[in-house]
Every structure is written in structure tokens, then in C-alpha cells.
N, C-alpha and C positions, 0 to 999 in steps of 0.2 A: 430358535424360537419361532415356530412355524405357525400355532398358533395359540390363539385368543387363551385359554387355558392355561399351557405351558408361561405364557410372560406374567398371568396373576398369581402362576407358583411363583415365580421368582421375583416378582415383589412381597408375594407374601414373605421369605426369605429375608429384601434384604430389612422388610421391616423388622423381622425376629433379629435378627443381628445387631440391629441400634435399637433397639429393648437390650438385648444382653450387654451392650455396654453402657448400658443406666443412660441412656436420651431415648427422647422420644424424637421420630425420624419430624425434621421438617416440611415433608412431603413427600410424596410418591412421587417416582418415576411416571412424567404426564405420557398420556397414551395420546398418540401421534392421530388426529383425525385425517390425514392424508398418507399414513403411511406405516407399514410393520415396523416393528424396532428393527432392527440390522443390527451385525455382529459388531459393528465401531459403538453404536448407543449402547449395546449390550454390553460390549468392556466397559465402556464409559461409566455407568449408573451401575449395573447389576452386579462384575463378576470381580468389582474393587477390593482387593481382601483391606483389612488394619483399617476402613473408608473411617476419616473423622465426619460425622453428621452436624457437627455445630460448627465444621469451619467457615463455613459458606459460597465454598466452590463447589463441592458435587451436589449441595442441596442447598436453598436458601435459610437463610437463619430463622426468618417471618412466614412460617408456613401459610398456603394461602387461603382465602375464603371457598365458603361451596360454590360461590359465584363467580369463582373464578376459574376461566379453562386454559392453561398452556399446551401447546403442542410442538413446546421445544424440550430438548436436553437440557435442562442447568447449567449442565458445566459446558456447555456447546452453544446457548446462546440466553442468558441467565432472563428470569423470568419478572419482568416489571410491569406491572397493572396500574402503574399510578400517570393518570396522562396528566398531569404537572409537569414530568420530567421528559417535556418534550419541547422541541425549538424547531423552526423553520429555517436552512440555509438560506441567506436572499440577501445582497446589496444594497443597503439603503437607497433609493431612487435619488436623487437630485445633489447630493452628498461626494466629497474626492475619495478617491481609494487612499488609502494610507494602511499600512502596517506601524506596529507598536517599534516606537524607536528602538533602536538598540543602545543599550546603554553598558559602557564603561565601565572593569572596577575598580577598586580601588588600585593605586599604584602598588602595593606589595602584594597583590594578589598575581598580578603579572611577571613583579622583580622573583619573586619564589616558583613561580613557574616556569621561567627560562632558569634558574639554578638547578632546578628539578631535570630539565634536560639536560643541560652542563655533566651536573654529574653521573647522570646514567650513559650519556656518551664517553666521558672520559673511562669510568672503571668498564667499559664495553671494550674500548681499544684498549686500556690495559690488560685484559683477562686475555683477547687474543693475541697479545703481543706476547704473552707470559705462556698460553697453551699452545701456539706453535710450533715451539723451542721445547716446552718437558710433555707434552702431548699430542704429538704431531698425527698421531693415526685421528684423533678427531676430528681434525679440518683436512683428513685427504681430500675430500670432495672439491672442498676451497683452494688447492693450491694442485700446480702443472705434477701428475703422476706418471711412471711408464710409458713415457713420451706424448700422452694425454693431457689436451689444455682442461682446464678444470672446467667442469660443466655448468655451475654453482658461481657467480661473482663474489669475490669477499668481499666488496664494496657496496654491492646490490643488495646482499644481506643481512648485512648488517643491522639492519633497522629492525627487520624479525627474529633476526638469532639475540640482539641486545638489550632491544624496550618491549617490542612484541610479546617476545618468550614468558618476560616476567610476569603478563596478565592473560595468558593465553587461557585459562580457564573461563576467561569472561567472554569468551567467542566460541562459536562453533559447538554451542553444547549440544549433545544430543536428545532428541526427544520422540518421542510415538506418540499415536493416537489422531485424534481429532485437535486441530491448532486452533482453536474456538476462543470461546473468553476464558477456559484455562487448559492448561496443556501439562501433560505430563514430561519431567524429567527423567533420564537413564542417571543415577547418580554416577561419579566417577572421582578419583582422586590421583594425582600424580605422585609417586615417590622419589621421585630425581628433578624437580624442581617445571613440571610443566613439559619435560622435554618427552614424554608420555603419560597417556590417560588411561587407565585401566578401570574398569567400570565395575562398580561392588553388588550388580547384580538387583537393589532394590530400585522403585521410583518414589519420584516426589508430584505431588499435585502441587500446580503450582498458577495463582493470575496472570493470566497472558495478556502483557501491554508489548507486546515486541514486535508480533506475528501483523504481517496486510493483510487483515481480513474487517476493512471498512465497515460495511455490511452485512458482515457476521454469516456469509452465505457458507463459509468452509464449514459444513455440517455433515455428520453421519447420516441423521436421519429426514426426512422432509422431500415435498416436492421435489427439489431438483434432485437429490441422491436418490429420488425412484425416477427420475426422468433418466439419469444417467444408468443404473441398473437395467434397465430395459434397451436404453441406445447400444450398450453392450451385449445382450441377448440379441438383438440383431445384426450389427454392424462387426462385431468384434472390438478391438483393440487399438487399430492400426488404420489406415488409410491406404498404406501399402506404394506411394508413390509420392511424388511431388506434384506442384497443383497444373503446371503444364504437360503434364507425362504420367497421365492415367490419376492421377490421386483425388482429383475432385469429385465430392459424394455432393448428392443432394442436398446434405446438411448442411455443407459450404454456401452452398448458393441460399438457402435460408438462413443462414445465420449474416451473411453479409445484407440483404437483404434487412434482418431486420437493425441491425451495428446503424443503417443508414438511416431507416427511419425513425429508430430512440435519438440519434444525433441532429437530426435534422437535416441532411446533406443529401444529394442525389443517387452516391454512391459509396462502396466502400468496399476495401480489400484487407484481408484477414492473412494474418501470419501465425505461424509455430511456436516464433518467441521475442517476448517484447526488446527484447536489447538489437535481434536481429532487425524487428521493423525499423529502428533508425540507423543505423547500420548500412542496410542495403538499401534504403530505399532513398534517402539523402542524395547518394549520388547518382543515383535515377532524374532527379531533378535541377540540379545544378552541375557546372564541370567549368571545364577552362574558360575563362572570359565572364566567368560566373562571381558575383560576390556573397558573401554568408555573415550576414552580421549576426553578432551569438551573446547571448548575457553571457557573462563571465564566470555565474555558477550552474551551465547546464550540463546535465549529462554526462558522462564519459561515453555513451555510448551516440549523441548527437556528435560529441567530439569526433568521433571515431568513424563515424560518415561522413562529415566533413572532410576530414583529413583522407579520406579513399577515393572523393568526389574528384580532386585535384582543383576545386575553387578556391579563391583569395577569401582570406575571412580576414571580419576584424570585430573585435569584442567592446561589450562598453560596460560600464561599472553597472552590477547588480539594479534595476530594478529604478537605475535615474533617469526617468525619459526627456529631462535638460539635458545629457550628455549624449542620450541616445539622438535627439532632433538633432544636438552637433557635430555627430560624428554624421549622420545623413546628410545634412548639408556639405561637409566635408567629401564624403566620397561620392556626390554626383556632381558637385564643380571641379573634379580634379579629374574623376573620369577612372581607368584603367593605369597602373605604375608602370613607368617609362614613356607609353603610348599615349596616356590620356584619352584612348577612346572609349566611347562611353560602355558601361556596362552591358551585357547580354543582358542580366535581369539581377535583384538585388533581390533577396531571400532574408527576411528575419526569421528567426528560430528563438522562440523563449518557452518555457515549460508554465504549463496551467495553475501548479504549485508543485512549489521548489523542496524536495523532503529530506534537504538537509536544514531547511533555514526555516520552514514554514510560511513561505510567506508567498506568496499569490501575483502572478501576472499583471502587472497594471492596465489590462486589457481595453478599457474604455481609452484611456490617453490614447492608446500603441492603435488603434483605428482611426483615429482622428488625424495620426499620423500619415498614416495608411492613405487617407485620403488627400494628404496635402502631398507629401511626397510620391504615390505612387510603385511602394515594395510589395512585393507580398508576403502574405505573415503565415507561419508556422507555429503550429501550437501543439506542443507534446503535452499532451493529460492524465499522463502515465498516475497519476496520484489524484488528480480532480476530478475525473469522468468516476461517476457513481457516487460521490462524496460529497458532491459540493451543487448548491441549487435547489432551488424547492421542488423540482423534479429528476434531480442526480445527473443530469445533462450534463456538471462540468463546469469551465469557471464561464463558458457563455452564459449560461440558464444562471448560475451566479450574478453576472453583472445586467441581466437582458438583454443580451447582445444578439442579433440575427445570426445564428450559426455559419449562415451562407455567406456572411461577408468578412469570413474566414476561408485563406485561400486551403489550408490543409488543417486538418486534426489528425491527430495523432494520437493512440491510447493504448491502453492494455487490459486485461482482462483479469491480471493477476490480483491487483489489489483490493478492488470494491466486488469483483465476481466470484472470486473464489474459480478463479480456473489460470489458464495460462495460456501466454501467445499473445499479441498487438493487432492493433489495426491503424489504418490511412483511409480518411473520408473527404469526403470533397468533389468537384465537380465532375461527371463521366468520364468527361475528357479527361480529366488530370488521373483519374483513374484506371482508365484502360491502359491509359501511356504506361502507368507502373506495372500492371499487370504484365509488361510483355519486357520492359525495361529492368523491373527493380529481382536483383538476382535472388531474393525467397522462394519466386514462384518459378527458377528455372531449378536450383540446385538445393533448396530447402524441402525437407520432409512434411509432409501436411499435418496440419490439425488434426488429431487425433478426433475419433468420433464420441469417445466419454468427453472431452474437454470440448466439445464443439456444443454437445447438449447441455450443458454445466452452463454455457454462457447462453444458450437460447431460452432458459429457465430461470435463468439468474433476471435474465432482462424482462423479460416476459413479466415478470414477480416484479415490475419497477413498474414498468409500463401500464399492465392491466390488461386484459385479452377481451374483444369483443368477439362474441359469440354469432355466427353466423345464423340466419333466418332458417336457411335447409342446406343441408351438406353440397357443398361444392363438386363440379367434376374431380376437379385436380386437387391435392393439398397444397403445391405450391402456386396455383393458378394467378392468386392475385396479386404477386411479387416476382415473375416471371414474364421477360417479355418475349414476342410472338419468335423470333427470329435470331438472338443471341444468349438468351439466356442469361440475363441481366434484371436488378427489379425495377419497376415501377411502381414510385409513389407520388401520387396526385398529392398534388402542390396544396391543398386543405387539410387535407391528412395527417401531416408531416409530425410538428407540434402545437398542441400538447394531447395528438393522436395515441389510442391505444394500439397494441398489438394485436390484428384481426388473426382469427384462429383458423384458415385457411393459410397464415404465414408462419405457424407451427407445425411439424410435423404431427400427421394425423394421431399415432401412436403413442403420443405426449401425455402423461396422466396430468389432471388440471385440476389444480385445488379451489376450491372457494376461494382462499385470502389471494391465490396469486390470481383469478380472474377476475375480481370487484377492484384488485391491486392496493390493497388496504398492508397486505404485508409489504409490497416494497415502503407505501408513504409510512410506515410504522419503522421500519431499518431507517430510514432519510432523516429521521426527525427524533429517534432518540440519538442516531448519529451527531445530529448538531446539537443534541443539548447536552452528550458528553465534551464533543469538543471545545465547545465555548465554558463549559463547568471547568475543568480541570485548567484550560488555558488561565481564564483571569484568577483563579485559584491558589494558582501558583505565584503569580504576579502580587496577590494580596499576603501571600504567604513571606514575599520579600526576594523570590528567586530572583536572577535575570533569565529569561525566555525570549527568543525571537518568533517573530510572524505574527501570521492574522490571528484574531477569535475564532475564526470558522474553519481551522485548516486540523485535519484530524493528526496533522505530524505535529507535538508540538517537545522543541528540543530547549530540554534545560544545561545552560551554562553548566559545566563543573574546571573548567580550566586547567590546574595541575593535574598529568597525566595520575597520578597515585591516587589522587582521589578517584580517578574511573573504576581502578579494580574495587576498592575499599567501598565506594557507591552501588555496585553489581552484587558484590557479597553480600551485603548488610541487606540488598533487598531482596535474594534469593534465598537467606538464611533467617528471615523472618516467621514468628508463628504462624502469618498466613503468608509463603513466597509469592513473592510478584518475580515475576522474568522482565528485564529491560536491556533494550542495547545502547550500550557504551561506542560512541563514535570518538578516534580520533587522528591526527595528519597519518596520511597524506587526504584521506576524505573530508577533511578541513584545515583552516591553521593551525598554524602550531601549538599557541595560546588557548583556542576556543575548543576544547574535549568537550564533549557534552553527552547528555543522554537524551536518548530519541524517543520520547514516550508514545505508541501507533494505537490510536484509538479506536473502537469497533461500535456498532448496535448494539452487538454481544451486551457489550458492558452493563452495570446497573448500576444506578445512581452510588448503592454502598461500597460498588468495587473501586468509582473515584474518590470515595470516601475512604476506601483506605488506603488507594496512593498517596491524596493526600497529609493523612496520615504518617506514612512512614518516610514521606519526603522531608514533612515538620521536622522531625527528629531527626533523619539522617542529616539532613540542611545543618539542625544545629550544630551538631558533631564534629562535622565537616567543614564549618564556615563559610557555607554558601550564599547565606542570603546577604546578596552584596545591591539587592536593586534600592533605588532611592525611592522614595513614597509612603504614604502610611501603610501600616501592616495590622493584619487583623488577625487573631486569634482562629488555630483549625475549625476547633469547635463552632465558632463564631460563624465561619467560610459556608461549613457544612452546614449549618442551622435556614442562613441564608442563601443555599443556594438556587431557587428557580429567582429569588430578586436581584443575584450576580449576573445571571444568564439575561434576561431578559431587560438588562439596565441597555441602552441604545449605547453607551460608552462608556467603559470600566475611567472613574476618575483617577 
């Protein structure tokens, strides 16, 4: 669709088509003021055969007024003009941090949950006990062959050939298109019990709560998918090198440049993949003689740095900083094990918010620490940076914390940018050292240059871009220093500074909403008033939920492993599908299965209107709602929801 013409044929199209199935369409495909539709908008909207019009994913159910312009997809970032349904992230000033207790079920909820595992373990080792001996070619892989030790552990596998197997349809499903506020399914069905998928050829449109796409930036069409379109018509593809040994473009050095000043930090270093930034870079800052105190639910991949550093760690319960100050005073009077000498340096490591639990850094206490004891603090934001604060800064702009008296941040670009690859911010010094130290930048393949524009547009669209008086010599002039190639941002600037459009690439097409930066505070702020809607919602509805109001993860108890699959069916299999992911051990206890509901902008007030919904009744079905409290009626939830959202504390 090249042009202007050709795309009013094919709305005029898909109009005649929802006439011929007796509706009238709820809208037109909106015509992009920044942008030609693309061939993703074009499947998306136009080229849908069987498309239902009244479901309310590829179109809204409330067509909209003449007064009303969108210049998004629908189904890519659904279309809400009602500024009621909008909230500010922000920590109450003068107030403790606390998260929603976690609360208990009842004792048979638990006693049927360990028999639930009892007997799927035991008939597991009895089927291989029983198929070794009458079916032995099955488990060759499993057992020593032609003098071949077996590749495969029977013991290691057991937990996916056993419990795994049985719900493997609720993982791993495949999907196309745009991962927006809905996303398309490959349908597929197993005839031998899971143990293969074979796909029947149609798809299913379906609500997407599963997909990190915070901010709703994973789009076909829009500012950044033409910023990226164009970085590709230039740069290509690739980078072609790693960032010490030819690979670093210009874009690198703009894009870190500007990672530094949305953060507020001096500096920053940019990687290929966020599980690598902690990873390799972990042990770039800590090593023998080193200590690494670590919350007890962070990471596997801060694990996993640690554990390559060769430093001593030691963990403290989730999120108690009475345990955390005692285990501090503990290992600076005892010193180093055997020796007692004192430590080289003592390293906390806690995540900005935790996207298994929901629940948020106690960042305020953990500096007050900081300065009594004298550690330095690490904060991975792999899930808070872009999500959380009334300028998406993170859980510092969260709590008001000065960013700088944070020794490291840590983030990614995957969740709230809709791109991919980490970064590490913090002061020059701490950053050069990794530059040369943390093994990314010796033996990692660079940033791609589509995914480096993705994020200098993404951020750009949060920030707001000041527009220069007369064109600059240089485009990177004002974020380049004289002699190393490094940026410079004056210390006024920092926050809550825009992005000056000399620290964009000149080539960069610039929308209106991403230069007034009315589109990022518009993502920021329907973001928080889904996730506090749907949070206490659930809570009124009678679930148990863990974590904050403000955290866009938010995970509902379901405990017995059976009810995860039967909770994933029922909601993929619904008149309107919602997509969710079912978590459960080893990525938590054993006890606590749950489902991970990942909230976006995307969303619209009706689409947590009908999670709600079909949470009500599956809950029922299922015996979910085990929380203590009064419970209020869906309808009732939905009626009142800006007065749920906007209550200072859900009773």
C-alpha cells in the first residue's frame, strides 16, 4: 500500500465485508498522522479473512466520535479517549513502602496440592518403571547404549517427561504478527498426548496479557517502526563486529548517551542481551575477597554472574531489611571466612521490581542503609525502568530518589521499549572500567542497528525532544566529548531534561506527540491506571495476588499444578481469548503456581474489564478465591473503577 488511494480501497473493502456479515464496522482502520500503514498494520487490520467486528480486538466495540483522532492499530495499541482512565506512578511522599501482605490458604488448599504432586510423581516412576522393561527403545536416550553413556539424565528429566508433559500445551505456543494488546495464535493440537504439536493451519485472535510490552511500543506501525525502517535503509542489519573490534556505529555512542541522560547518571554502557548484561558484567565488578549480598528472589541471571565472579555471597529473605541490616552487621564484624580480614567491598544486588512476585525494591530503607553501613547498591530494573514513576525513570523516579546515589543501574530495553539488549549506568569511572573489563564488549556481538533505533525512539517518545534554535555543526555534537568519545551532560540538564535533537540522529523522522512528548506521558499513565485497576480488582474479587498497586506484573495464586493447565484453557478458549502465562517450580515453590498477568498502555479500560471478567468465573469454578476480606461483585469492581484506582489505599 504505497499509497494514499490504494489504503481507502482497502478500507473501503474491509468496510463492505462487515456490512456483508450484518454489523456495522466500529471503526475504520485510523490513518497513521506519522506514518504509512506497513505490511504488519496491513495483516493486522486489513488482510484478516473470517475478522469478527464486534469482538473488540481488531476493532473497538464504541465506535468513535468525529472528535476523535487515533493514530494507532486497535489491535496493536487499543484506542481510549477517555482521560478518566489514567493514573500517575509516584510514591506517596512521607509514607513506608510496603507491599500487600501475602496471605495464606486455606489448609486443604495446600494438603490437595502436595497429593496433587504425590501422585503425579508416583504414576511417573511407575510408567518408567513399567516402559523400560515392555518399551525399552523409548527411553534409549535415557539409558547407557552401544557403549554410549546416555546423553539425556533419567533423573534430570524426569520432571519434564512427568508433570511438564502433561500441560505442555500451555507453554511455548506459537504466535505471528504484532505482540501488541492482541496477538495472534498458530492453532495446534497434539494427538499422542503433548508429546507433539502439529498445527491445523488456522489462527486465533486473541488478548494479549502475557507479552512485555509495558508501554505498548511493540508496534507495526508509528514513529519508531519508521525510525527503524529508515535506520535499516542505511545501516543495514548487523553491526558486523563486537563493540571493542570494529562494531561500534554512531548509534552506539547516541544511544548510550542518551540511556544516560533519561537515567540521570553520568554514564552508560549498552549490551546485545539483557540476561548477558548481568552475567558478564557482575564479575567485572566483584571477585575473590569480594562479598555479594543478593535478595533471595533475584535473577537466575544476577545468580549466574555471581556465581562466575568467584565472590562470597550471602542472601537474605525477600524484601526484609530487619534481616538485611543483620546480616550487614554480621558480615562486617566477622570480616572475610577463616581470615576475618576485612572485605575488599561489599556489593548489594536487589532488582527494581521482582516479576515473579510483583513487588518493588524497598529502595528508600536500602539507602539509608547505604549510608549507615557503607555498601554499594546494585539495582537491576530489568522490569521498572519505563514502567514505573511519573516520568518512567524506574523505581528511583518511583520513590524520589537521586539516581546518582545509586552506585549501578542496571536495565533492559526489552520490556517497556519494545526492543532488546541491557544496559549498566553509573559513574564514568565505574563505566569505563566495564567497558574494557566486562566480557560483552570483548566477545559479544553489538546492538544491532534496527534495535538500537527502536530504543533511541522509544526513549525519545518518553522524554520529549527539544528542538534546536539553528542546525548544529555536528548531530552528535552535544553528547560527544572533545577527545574520547564519550557524552557530556551538564549537570542541570540531567532530570527532568528533555532529549535535545542534536542527540538524535539527524535522519530520525520526529512526530509531533514524540516531540511535545505527550505520547510517552499518555503510555506512563494509562500504564498505571491499568495496573493499579486490575491489581486491586482482583484483590476485591477475593483472589490472593502478591506485590505492589503500581507493578505492571501482577501474579494471581492458583496453587494446584491442575488447575494451571485448566486456568490457561478456559482462558484461551474463551468467546473473546485472553493469552496468559501459567508459572510454576522450579521458577517458584512448589505450592505457589500461579498466573502472571504482564500489563501494557496497549490495554483499555474494557480489556481489564474482561480479564476481570473471566477471572470471576474461572476463580469460581476453580476455587480460587481463597483471600480474606470483603468481596465485591465484577460488575460492581467495573462500575467503580477510576474510584478503586485512585483510593490512596485499597481497604
Amino acid at each position: 500500500m504505497s499509497t494514499a488511494a490504494s489504503y481507502l480501497s482497502a478500507v473501503s473493502e474491509a468496510d463492505a465485508r462487515a456490512r456483508k456479515h450484518g454489523a456495522t464496522p466500529a471503526s475504520t482502520p485510523a490513518l497513521s498522522m506519522s506514518s504509512s500503514v506497513t505490511s504488519s498494520s496491513e495483516d493486522t487490520v486489513l488482510d484478516e479473512s473470517n475478522v469478527d467486528f464486534t469482538d473488540g480486538l481488531s476493532f473497538p466495540r464504541v465506535p468513535p466520535t468525529s472528535s476523535q483522532v487515533f493514530t494507532t492499530v486497535h489491535a496493536e495499541f487499543g484506542h481510549c479517549a477517555n482521560e478518566e482512565y489514567r493514573y500517575t506512578s509516584q510514591h506517596r511522599a512521607g509514607t513506608p513502602y510496603k507491599s500487600t501482605p501475602e496471605q495464606d490458604p486455606p489448609y486443604y488448599i495446600l494438603l490437595t496440592t502436595y497429593i496433587s504432586y504425590i501422585l503425579v510423581i508416583c504414576l511417573g516412576h511407575l510408567r518408567d518403571f513399567v516402559g523400560k522393561r515392555f518399551r525399552a527403545a523409548n527411553y534409549r536416550h535415557l539409558l547407557p547404549w552401544n557403549g554410549y553413556a546416555a546423553l539425556n539424565s533419567d533423573f534430570d528429566s524426569f520432571y519434564t517427561r512427568r508433570l511438564k508433559l502433561r500441560i505442555d500445551d500451555c507453554f511455548s505456543h506459537p504466535v505471528t504478527g504484532v505482540p501488541g494488546r492482541t496477538i495472534l495464535l498458530l492453532d495446534r493440537y497434539s494427538p499422542d498426548y503433548n508429546k507433539t504439536m502439529i498445527p491445523t493451519g488456522t489462527r486465533t485472535r486473541a488478548l494479549n496479557i502475557s507479552s512485555y510490552n509495558y508501554l505498548g511500543f511493540a508496534q507495526g506501525s508509528g514513529p519508531c517502526a519508521d525510525a527503524v525502517e529508515k535506520s535499516i535503509e542505511r545501516y543495514g542489519v548487523a553491526a558486523g563486529g563486537t563493540r571493542l573490534q570494529g562494531g561500534t556505529l554512531d548509534l552506539h555512542v547516541q544511544a548510550e548517551a542518551l540511556v544516560a541522560r533519561f537515567l540521570g547518571t553520568e554514564d552508560a554502557l549498552i549490551s546485545s542481551m539483557g540476561f548477558a548484561t548481568n552475567s558478564t558484567i557482575i564479575p567485572a565488578l566483584v571477585g575473590k575477597g569480594c562479598l555479594v549480598i543478593s535478595d533471595e528472589l533475584n535473577h537466575a541471571s544476577i545468580r549466574f554472574g555471581v556465581r562466575l565472579s568467584g565472590a562470597n555471597v550471602r542472601m537474605f529473605k525477600h524484601n526484609d531489611m530487619k534481616a538485611l541490616e543483620e546480616l550487614l552487621r554480621e558480615v562486617i564484624s566477622q570480616g572475610q571466612p577463616k581470615t576475618h580480614r576485612p572485605w575488599k567491598k561489599i556489593l548489594l544486588i536487589v532488582e527494581g521490581l521482582y516479576s515473579m512476585e510483583g513487588t518493588l525494591a524497598n529502595l528508600p530503607v536500602i539507602m539509608e542503609l547505604k549510608k549507615k553501613y557503607k555498601f554499594y547498591v546494585f539495582v537491576d530494573e530489568a522490569h521498572s525502568v519505563g514502567a514505573l514513576g511519573p516520568r518512567g525513570r524506574g523505581v528511583t523516579d518511583y520513590f524520589g530518589i537521586d539516581p546518582r546515589s545509586v552506585d549501578i543501574l542496571m536495565g533492559t530495553f526489552t520490556k517497556s521499549f519494545g526492543a532488546a539488549g541491557g544496559y549498566i549506568a553509573g559513574s564514568k569511572t565505574i563505566i569505563d572500567r566495564l567497558r574494557i573489563k566486562g566480557h560483552s564488549g570483548i566477545y559479544a556481538e553489538s546492538m544491532t542497528p534496527p534495535v538500537l533505533t527502536q530504543v533511541i525512539a522509544s526513549m525519545a517518545s518518553i522524554m520529549g525532544i527539544t528542538l534546536p534554535a539553528e542546525k548544529p555543526s555536528s548531530p552528535s555534537l552535544a553528547l560527544l566529548r572533545s577527545s574520547d568519545s564519550t557524552p557530556v551532560i551538564p549537570e542541570s540538564e540531567v532530570i527532568p531534561g528533555t532529549a535535545p535533537a542534536s542527540a538524535l540522529p539527524p535522519w530520525m523522522p520526529l512526530s509531533p506527540s514524540m516531540i511535545d512528548g505527550s505520547d510517552g506521558r499518555l503510555r506512563l499513565r494509562r500504564l498505571a491506571f491499568n495496573t493499579r485497576y486490575l491489581n486491586r480488582g482482583l484483590r476485591k474479587l477475593g483472589f490472593i495476588t502478591y506485590g505492589n498497586d503500581d507493578s505492571p506484573v501482577v501474579p494471581l495464586l492458583l496453587f494446584n499444578p491442575g488447575k494451571m493447565a485448566v486456568f490457561s484453557r478456559m482462558m484461551r478458549t474463551r468467546a473473546t481469548p485472553i493469552v496468559v502465562v501459567v508459572v510454576a517450580y522450579p521458577a517458584t515453590p512448589l505450592v505457589t503456581s500461579r498466573v502472571r498477568f504482564c500489563l501494557s498502555s496497549a490495554h483499555t479500560k474494557e480489556d481489564i474489564d474482561e480479564v476481570l471478567r473471566a477471572c470471576d468465573e474461572i476463580g469460581d469454578l476453580l476455587d480460587l478465591k481463597q483471600a480474606a476480606g470483603e468481596r465485591w461483585p465484577v460488575e460492581e469492581i467495573i462500575k467503580r473503577a477510576v474510584e478503586i484506582v485512585r483510593l490512596p489505599e485499597m481497604p
